[in-house]
KOLLO-845822 format. One line per 4 residues: their letters; for each residue x, y, z of N, C-alpha, C. Coordinates in steps of 0.001 Angstrom, whole numbers, plus 500000, padded with zeros to 6 digits. Atoms other than C-alpha are relative to their C-alpha. Example, Ala and Ser with C-alpha at 12.3 -4.5 7.8 and 13.67 -1.06 7.14 Angstrom:
<atoms>
as) 500890/498810/500000/512300/495500/507800/500900/501200/500000  499180/498810/499940/513670/498940/507140/499230/501090/500730
</atoms>
This chain:
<atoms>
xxxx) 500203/498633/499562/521303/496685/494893/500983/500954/499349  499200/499130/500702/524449/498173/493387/499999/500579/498858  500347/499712/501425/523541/497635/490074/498840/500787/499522  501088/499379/500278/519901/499210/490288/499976/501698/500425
xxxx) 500142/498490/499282/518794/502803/490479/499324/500391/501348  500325/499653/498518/517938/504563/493458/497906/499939/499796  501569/500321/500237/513967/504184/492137/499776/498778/500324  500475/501485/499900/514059/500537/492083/500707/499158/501289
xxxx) 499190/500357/498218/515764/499922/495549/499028/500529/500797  500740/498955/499238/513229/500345/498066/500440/500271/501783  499578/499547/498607/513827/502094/501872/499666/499322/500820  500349/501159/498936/511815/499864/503689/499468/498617/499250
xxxx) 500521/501041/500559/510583/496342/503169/498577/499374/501312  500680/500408/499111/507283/495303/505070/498794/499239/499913  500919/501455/500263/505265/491986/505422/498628/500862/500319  501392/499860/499638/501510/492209/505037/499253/498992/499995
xxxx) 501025/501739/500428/498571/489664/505077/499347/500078/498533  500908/500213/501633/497063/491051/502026/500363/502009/499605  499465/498977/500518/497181/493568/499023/498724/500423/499368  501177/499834/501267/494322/495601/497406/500031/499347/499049
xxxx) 500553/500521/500893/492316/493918/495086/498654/500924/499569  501001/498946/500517/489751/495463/492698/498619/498660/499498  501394/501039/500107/486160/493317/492313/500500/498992/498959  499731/500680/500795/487898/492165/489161/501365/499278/500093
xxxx) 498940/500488/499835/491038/490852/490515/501179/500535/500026  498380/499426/500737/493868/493409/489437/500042/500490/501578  499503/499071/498942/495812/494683/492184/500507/501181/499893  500376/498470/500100/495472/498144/493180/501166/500666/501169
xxxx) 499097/499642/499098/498749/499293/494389/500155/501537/500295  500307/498482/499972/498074/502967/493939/499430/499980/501499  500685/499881/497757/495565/502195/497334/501011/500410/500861  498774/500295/499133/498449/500863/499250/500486/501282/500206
xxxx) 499165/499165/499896/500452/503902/498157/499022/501314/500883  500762/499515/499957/497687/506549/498957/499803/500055/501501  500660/499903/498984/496655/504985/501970/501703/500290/501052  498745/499776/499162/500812/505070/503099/499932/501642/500009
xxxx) 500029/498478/499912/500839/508907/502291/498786/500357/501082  501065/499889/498801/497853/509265/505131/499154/500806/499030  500899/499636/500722/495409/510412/502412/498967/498834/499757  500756/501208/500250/492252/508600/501753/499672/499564/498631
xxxx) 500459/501169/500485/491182/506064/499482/499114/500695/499007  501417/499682/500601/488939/507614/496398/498760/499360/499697  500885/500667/500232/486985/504690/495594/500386/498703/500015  500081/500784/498905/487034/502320/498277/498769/498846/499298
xxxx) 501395/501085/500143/483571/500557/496809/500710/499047/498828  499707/500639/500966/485881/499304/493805/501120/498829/500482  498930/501089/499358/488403/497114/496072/498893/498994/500455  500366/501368/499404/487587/493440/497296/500349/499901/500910
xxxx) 499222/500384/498216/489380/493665/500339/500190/501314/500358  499243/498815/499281/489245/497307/501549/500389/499894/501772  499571/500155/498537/489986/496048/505664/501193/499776/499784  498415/500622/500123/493669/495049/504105/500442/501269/500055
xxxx) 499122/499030/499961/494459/498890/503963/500059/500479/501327  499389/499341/498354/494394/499234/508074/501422/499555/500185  498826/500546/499058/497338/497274/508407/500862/501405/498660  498881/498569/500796/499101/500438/505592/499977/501041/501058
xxxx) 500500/498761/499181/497264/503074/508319/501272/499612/500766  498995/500611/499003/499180/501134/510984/501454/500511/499038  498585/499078/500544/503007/501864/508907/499736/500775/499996  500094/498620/500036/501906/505301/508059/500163/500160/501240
xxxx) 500110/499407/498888/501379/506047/512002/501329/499474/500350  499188/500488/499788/504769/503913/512513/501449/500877/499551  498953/499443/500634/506771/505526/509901/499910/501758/500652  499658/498059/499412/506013/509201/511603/500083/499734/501552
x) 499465/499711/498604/507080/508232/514826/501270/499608/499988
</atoms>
């Protein structure tokens, strides 16, 4: 931590069961981020797992209380 910048240190750390995926396999961490900012999702039909971004909704409503 000392040695890294304040970008690559992150504020929180938090377990999930799963991470966007896109039909073709790549993970789609932009979602994640997107769905943490409480904004939605542009194209939801291109993920494999869009039910993995409730548990982000859930932190978002966590982190503003």
């Amino acid at each position: 931590r000392e040695g890294a910048s304040p970008r690559h240190v992150p504020h929180r750390i938090h377990a999930v069961q799963a991470v966007p995926y896109t039909l073709n396999g790549k993970r789609v961490e932009g979602a994640a981020r997107t769905t943490l900012e409480g904004k939605p999702v542009k194209n939801m039909a291109s993920l494999a797992n869009p039910a993995c971004l409730d548990q982000y909704r859930v932190l978002d409503r966590s982190k503003a209380a």
